[in-house]
C-alpha positions in Angstrom: -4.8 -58.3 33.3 -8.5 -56.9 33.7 -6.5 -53.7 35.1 -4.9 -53.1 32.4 -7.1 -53.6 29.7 -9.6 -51.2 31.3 -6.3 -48.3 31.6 -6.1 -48.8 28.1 -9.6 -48.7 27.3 -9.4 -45.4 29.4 -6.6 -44.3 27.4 -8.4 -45.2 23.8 -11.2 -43.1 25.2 -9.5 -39.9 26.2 -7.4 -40.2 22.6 -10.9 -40.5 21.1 -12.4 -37.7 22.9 -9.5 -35.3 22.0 -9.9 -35.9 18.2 -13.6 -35.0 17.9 -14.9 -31.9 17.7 -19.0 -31.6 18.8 -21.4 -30.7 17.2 -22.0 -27.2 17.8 -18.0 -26.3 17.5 -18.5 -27.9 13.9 -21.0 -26.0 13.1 -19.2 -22.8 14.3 -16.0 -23.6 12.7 -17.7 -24.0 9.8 -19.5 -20.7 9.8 -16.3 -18.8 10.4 -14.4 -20.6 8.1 -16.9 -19.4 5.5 -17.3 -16.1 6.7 -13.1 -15.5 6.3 -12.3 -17.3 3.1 -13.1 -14.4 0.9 -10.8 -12.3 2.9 -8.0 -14.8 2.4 -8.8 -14.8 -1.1 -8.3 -11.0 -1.5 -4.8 -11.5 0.4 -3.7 -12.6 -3.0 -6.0 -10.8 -5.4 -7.4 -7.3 -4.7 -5.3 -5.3 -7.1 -4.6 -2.5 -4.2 -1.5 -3.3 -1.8 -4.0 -1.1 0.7 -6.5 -4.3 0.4 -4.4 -6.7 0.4 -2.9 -5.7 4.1 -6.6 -4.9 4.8 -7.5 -8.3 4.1 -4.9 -9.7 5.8 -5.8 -8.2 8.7 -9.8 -8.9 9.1 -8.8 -12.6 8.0 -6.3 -12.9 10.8 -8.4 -12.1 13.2 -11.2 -14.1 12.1 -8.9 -17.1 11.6 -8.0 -16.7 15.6 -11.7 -16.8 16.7 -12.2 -20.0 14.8 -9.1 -21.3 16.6 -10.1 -20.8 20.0 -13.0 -23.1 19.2 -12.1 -26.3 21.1 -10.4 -28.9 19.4 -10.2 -26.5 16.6 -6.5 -28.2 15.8 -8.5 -31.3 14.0 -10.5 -29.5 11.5 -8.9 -28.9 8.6 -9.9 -25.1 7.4 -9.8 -26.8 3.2 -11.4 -23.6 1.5 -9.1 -21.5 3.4 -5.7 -20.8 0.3 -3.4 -20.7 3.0 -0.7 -23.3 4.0 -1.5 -25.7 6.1 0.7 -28.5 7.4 0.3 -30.9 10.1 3.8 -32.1 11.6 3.7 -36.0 11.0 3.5 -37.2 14.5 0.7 -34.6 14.6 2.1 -32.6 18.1 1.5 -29.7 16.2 0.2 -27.5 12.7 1.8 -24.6 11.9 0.0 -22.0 9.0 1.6 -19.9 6.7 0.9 -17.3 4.0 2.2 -14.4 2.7 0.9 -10.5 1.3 2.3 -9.0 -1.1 2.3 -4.9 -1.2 4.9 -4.8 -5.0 6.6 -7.0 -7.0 9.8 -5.8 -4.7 8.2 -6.6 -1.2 6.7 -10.1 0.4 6.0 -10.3 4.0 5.1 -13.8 5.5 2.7 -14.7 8.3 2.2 -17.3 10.6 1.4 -19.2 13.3 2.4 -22.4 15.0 -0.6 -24.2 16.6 0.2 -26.7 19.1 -1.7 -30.2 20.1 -3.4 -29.8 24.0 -4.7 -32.5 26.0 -7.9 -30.7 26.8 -8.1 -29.3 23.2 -7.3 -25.8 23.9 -6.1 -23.6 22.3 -2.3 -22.8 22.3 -0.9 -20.7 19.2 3.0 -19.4 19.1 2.5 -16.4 16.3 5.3 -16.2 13.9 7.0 -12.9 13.2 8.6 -12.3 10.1 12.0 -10.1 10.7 13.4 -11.0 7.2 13.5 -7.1 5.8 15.2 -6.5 9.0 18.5 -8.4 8.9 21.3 -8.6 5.6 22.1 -12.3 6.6 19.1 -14.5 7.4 21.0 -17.8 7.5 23.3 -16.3 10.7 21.3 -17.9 14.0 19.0 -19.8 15.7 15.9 -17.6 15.7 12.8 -17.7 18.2 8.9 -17.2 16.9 9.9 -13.6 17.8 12.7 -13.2 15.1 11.5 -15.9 12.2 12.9 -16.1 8.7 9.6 -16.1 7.1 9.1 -18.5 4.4 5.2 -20.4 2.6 6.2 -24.0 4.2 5.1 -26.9 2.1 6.5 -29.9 3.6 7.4 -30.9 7.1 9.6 -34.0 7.2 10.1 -35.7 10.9 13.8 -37.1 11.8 15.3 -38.0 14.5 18.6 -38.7 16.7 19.5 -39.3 20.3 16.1 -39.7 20.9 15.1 -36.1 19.9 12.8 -35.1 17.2 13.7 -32.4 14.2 10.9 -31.1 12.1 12.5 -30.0 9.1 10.5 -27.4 7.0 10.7 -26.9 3.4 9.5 -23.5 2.4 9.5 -21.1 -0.7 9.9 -16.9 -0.5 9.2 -15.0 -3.4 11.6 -12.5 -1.7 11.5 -9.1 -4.7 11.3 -8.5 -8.3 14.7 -10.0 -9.1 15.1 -13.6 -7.3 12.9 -16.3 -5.2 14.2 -18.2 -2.2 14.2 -21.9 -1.5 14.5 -22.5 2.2 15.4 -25.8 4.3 14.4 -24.7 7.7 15.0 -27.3 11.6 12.5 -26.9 13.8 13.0 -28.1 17.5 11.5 -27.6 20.5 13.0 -26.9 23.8 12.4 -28.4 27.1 9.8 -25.9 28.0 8.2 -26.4 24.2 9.5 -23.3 23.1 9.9 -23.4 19.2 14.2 -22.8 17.8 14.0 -22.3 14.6 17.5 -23.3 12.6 21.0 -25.0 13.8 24.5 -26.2 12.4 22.2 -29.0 10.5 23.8 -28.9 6.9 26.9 -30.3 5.7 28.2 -29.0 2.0 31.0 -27.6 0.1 32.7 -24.3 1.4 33.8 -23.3 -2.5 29.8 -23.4 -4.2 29.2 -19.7 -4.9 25.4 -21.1 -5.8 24.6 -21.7 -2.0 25.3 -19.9 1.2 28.4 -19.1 2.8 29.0 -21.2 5.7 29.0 -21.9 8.7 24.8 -21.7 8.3 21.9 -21.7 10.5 19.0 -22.6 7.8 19.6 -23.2 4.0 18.3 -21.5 1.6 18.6 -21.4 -2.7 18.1 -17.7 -4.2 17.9 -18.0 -7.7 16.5 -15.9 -10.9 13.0 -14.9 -10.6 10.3 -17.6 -12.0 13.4 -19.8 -13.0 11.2 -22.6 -11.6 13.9 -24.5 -9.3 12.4 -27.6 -7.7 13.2 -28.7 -4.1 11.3 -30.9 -2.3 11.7 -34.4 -0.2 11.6 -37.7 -1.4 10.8 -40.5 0.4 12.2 -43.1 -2.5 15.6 -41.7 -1.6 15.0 -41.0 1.8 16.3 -37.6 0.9 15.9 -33.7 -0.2 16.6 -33.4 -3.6 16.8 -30.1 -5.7 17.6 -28.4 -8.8 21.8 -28.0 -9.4 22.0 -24.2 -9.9 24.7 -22.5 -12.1 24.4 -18.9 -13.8 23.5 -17.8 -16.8 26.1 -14.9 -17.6 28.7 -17.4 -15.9 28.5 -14.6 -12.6 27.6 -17.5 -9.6 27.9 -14.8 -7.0 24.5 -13.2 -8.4 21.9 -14.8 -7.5 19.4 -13.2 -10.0 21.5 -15.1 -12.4 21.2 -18.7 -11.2 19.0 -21.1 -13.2 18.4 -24.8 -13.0 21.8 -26.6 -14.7 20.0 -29.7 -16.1 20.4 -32.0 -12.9 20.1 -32.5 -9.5 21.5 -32.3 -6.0 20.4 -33.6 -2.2 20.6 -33.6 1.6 20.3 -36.9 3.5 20.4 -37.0 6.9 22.9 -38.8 9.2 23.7 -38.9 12.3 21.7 -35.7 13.3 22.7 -33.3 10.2 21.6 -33.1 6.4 24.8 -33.8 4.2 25.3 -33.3 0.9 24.6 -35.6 -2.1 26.3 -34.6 -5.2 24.0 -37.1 -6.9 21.3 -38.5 -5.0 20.4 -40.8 -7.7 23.7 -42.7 -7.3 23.5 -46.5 -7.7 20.3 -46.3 -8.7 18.5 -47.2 -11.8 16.2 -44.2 -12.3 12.3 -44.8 -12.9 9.7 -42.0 -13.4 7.9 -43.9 -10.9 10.5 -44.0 -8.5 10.2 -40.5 -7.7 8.3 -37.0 -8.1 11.5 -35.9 -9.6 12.0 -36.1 -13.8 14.8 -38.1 -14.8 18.4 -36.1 -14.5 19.2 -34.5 -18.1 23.2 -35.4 -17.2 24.7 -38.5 -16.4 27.2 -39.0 -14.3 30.5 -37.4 -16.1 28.3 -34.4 -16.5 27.3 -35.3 -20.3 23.9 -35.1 -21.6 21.9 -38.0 -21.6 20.3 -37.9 -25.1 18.0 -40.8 -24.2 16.2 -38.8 -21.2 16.8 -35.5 -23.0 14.3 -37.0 -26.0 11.9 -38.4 -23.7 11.7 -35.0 -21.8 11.3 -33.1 -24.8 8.8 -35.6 -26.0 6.8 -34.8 -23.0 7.1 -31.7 -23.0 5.9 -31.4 -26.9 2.8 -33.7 -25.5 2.3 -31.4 -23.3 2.1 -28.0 -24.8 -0.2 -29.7 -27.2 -2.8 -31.0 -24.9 -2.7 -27.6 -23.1 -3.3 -25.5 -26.7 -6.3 -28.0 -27.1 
């Protein structure tokens, strides 16, 4: 018994040990963090496309000197206004952001950092190849070939005893549409990142989402139509925006605008399927989920009740913003 207590007393240690970063790497991080931030910042807002790649590049390589720093992958960069996710059984952070050179071209960077015992460094850079290829959706990709994408939410599943990161990311793609994109991340037995796989399960005959057989899902849609898609836990599933067109042409994706309610992906038995109405056999709450109430009900009909509320709302809140 006394042998195993002190093995994991040992063990508590060495976890310990691996989360802290000393003093002087504190202070270091911090100094570089502080001397980079303003070059993130002009990523987004020098008015020059030259600047912005400029930019770009002296806060890349500032951001990978601060890495390096050990046990750099537990300090949280916060000043830096890039993305910056932790996967939740924290193996691993990955880092995105994108420059812009027109309103018709988006390029996305970044990196994957992964967790070390010692607190080394290991960083997979990310390659964005999207200009590159007509259909992104067609393959599992490697860091080498990624479908670049702004990642906002990482959500852990698993099956068979393996563990799929899936990564929900947004593209502002050109000056006609944005991209939604639902992204599988595994890892291989050598810890190799694969980006994508047959993970999604929907109907052949939707002209509002890709053709199938697909290798990542993604929802193009009209430019700042404002198309939600995120996952929620309540539901234990991915809900977003149902798209239809507005010139009744679902083939062209600059046409496609939010519809009025809402679709999903759950996951079972290793693949997101389809939810026509992830609300089903439910009776919807505003504080059952991030989502507002659906503006249909279930035949498809407005729901005057929800559609008063929401106006409501939004009447409260165009008023407190013109205050």
């Amino acid at each position: 018994m006394k042998k195993f207590s002190f093995v994991i007393f040992v063990f508590l240690c060495l976890s310990s040990n691996a989360q802290s970063i000393s003093e002087p790497n504190m202070k270091r991080l911090q100094e570089i963090e502080d001397s980079i931030k303003h070059f993130a910042a002009d990523i987004v807002t020098a008015d020059e496309w030259v600047d912005r790649f400029r930019a770009d590049s002296f806060f890349t390589r500032g951001f990978v000197r601060a890495l390096v720093i050990n046990n750099s992958f537990w300090y949280n960069f916060d000043s830096l206004p890039i993305s910056k996710l932790m996967a939740p059984d924290s193996s691993f952070k990955i880092f995105t952001w994108q420059v812009m050179k027109d309103f018709s071209y988006y390029h996305q960077r970044g990196a994957i950092q992964m967790r070390t015992v010692d607190g080394s460094l290991k960083l997979l850079p990310l390659f964005d190849i999207s200009e590159f290829t007509s259909y992104p959706n067609d393959s599992v990709r490697d860091t080498h070939h990624w479908i670049g994408a702004i990642y906002y939410k990482i959500i852990l599943k698993t099956f068979n005893n393996k563990k799929y990161y899936t990564l929900l990311g947004s593209d502002e793609n050109d000056e006609r549409s944005n991209k939604k994109w639902i992204e599988v991340l595994t890892f291989d037995a050598a810890g190799n990142p694969q980006f994508g796989g047959k993970f999604f399960s929907y109907p052949i005959n939707d002209p509002t989402k890709p053709k199938q057989p697909v290798y990542r899902f993604c929802l193009e849609y009209k430019k700042d139509a404002g198309v939600r898609m995120n996952y929620d836990p309540r539901y234990d599933a991915i809900i977003f925006d149902h798209l239809t067109s507005e010139g009744d042409e679902a083939n062209n994706k600059y046409s496609l605008i939010p519809y009025g309610d809402y679709e999903g992906f759950r996951w079972i038995n290793g693949v997101w399927k389809f939810l026509s109405n992830p609300f089903a056999n439910v009776i919807f709450d505003d504080k059952q989920s991030t989502f507002p109430a659906p503006l249909l009900d279930d035949k498809g009909k407005i729901n005057e009740k929800k559609l008063l509320e929401q106006s409501k709302k939004n009447m409260e809140k165009v008023t407190k913003d013109n205050q």
